[in-house]
C-alpha positions in Angstrom: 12.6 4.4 0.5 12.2 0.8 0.9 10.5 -1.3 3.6 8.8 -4.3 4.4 5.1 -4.6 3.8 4.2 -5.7 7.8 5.4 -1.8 8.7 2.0 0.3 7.4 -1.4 -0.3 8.8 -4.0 1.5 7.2 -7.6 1.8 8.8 -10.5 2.7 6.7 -14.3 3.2 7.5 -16.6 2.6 5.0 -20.7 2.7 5.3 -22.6 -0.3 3.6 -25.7 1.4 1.9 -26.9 -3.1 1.3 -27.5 -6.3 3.7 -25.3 -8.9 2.5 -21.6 -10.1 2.3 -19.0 -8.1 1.3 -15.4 -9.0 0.6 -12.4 -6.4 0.4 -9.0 -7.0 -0.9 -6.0 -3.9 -0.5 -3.5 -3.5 -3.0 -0.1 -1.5 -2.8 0.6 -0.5 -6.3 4.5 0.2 -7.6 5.7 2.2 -11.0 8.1 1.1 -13.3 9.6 4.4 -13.5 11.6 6.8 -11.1 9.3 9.8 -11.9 6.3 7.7 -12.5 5.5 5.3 -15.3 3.3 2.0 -15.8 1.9 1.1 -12.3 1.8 -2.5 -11.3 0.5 -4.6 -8.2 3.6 -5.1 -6.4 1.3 -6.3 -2.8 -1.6 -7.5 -3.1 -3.7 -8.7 0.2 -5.9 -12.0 0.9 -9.2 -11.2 0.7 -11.3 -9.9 4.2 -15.4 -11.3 4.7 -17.3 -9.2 6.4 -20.9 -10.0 6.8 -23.1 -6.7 6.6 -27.0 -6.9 8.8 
C-alpha cells in the first residue's frame, strides 16, 4: 500500500516534566525488505518549536 505523505495526521500529547524550549522532529521510517529488513528514514519532518512555561 502506497500513498502520499499529506494523507496521515497523527496527534500526540506529551507532558513537559522542564521550563524551556523544546523542538520535535517526526520520522516515517521504510524497510528494505518485503518481510522486514534494514529500516531507513524514508520521511522525515521539519523541525516544530514549542516554547514550554
Amino acid at each position: 500500500m502506497e500513498g502520499a505523505a499529506d494523507e496521515a495526521t497523527l496527534d500526540v500529547k506529551i507532558k513537559a516534566r522542564h521550563c524551556g524550549v523544546l523542538q520535535f522532529r517526526g520520522v516515517l521510517y521504510g524497510v528494505d525488505g518485503p518481510h522486514g529488513g534494514h529500516p531507513y528514514a524514508d520521511i522525515t519532518t521539519p523541525a516544530r518549536t514549542v516554547h514550554v512555561r
